[in-house]
C-alpha positions as CSV (number, residue, x, y, z in Angstrom):
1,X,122.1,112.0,94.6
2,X,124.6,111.1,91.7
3,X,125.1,108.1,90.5
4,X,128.0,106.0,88.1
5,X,127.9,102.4,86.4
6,X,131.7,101.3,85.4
7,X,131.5,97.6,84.0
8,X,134.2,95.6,82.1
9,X,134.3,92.1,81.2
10,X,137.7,90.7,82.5
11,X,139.8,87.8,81.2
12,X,138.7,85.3,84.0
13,X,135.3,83.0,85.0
14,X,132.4,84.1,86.4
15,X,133.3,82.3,89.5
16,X,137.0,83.0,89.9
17,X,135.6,86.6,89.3
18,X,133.3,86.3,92.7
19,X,135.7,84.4,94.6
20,X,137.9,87.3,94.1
21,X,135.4,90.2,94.5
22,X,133.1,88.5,97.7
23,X,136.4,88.2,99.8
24,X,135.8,91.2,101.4
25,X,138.8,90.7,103.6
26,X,141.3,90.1,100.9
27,X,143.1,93.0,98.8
28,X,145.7,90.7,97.4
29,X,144.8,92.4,94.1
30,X,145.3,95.8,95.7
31,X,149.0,95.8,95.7
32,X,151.0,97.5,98.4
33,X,148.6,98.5,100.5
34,X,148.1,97.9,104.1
35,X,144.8,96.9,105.3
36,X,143.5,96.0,108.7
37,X,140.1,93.7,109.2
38,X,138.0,94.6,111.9
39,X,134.9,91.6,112.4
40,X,133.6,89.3,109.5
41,X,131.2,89.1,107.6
42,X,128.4,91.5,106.9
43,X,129.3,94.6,108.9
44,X,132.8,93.6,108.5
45,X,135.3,96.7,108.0
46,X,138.3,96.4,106.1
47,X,140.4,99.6,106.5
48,X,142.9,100.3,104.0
49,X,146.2,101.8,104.4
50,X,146.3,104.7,101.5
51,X,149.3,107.2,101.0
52,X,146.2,110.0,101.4
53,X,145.2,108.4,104.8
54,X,142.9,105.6,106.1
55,X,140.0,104.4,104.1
56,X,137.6,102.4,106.2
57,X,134.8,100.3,104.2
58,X,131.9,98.4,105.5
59,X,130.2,95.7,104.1
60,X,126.3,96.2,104.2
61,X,125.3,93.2,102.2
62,X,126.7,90.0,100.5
63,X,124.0,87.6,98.0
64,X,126.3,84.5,97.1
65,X,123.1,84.1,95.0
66,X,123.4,86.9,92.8
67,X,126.8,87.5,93.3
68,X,126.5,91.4,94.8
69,X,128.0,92.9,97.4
70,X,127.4,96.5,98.6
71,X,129.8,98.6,100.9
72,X,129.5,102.1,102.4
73,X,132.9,104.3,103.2
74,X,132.0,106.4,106.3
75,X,135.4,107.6,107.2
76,X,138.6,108.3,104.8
77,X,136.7,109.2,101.0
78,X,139.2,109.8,98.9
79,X,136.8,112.4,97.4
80,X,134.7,115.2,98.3
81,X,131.1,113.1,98.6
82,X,128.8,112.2,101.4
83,X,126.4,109.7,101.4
84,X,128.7,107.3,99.9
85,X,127.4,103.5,98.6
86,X,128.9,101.3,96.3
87,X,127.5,98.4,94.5
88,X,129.7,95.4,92.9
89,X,128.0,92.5,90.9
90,X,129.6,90.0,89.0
91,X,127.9,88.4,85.9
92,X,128.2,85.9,82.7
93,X,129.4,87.4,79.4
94,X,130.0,84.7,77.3
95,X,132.1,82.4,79.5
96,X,133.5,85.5,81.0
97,X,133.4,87.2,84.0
98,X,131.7,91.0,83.9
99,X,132.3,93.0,86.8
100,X,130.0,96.1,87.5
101,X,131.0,98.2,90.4
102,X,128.6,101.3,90.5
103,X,127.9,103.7,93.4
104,X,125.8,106.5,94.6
105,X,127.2,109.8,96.4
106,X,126.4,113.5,97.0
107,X,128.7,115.7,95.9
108,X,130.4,117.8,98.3
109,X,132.0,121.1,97.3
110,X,132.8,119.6,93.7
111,X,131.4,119.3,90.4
112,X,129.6,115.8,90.2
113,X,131.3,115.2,86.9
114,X,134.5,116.1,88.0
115,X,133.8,113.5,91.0
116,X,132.3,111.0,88.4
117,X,135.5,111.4,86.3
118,X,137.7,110.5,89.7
119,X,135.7,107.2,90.6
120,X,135.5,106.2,87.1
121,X,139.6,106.3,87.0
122,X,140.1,104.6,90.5
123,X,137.5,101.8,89.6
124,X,138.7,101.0,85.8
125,X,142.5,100.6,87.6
126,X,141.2,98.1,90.6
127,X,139.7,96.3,87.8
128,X,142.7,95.9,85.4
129,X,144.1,94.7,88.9
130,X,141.9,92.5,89.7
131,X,141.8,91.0,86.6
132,X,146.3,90.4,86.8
133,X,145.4,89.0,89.8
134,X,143.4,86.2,87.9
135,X,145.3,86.0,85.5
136,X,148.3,85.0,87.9
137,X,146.6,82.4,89.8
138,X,145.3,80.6,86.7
């Protein structure tokens, strides 16, 4: 099983941050795309709309405590993995929200670099989104 760790502090608080990230039902940030919500809460799918085909995500756990969600993607990867399971936390850095979104897969037919490499990209530019979001509704 692979793992990856991507975390960036963004220009926003901790809390906007969360309110932002534990809105599983709301891609405002995510510009352009369609997305469809089926139930609420944990187990809640959002399926998003993606110019590569549909991309359903689940929600398998929210702690407003710790400010962590998780979320699988059983149908629609965007990359050659199984076993897919991502992890997003939100923490303090200095007044500052830092968001870590890290996940765990299994390679499927490429390199897990090469994979890695992918992710990385795709979750470095929902965060510079996320974070002009914010910075917007400031």
């Amino acid at each position: 099983m692979a793992e990856l760790d991507v975390s960036r502090t963004l220009d926003a608080t901790p809390e906007a941050l969360w309110a932002c990230i534990r809105a599983f039902d709301d891609l405002r940030w995510a510009r352009g795309v369609q997305v469809e919500i089926r139930g609420e809460g944990v187990g809640q799918v959002r399926i998003v709309d993606r110019p590569y085909g549909k991309v359903h995500e689940q929600l398998t756990s929210l702690d407003e405590a710790a400010r962590t969600l998780t979320y699988t993607v059983p149908i629609g990867l965007p990359f050659p993995v199984t076993d897919y399971e991502a992890r997003m936390a939100v923490t303090e850095d200095g007044g500052r929200g830092r968001l870590s979104w890290s996940c765990r897969f299994e390679p499927d037919g490429a390199s897990e670099d090469e994979i890695a490499r992918g992710i990385e990209k795709k979750f470095l530019g929902a965060m510079r989104l996320i974070e002009d979001l914010l910075k917007r509704e400031r």
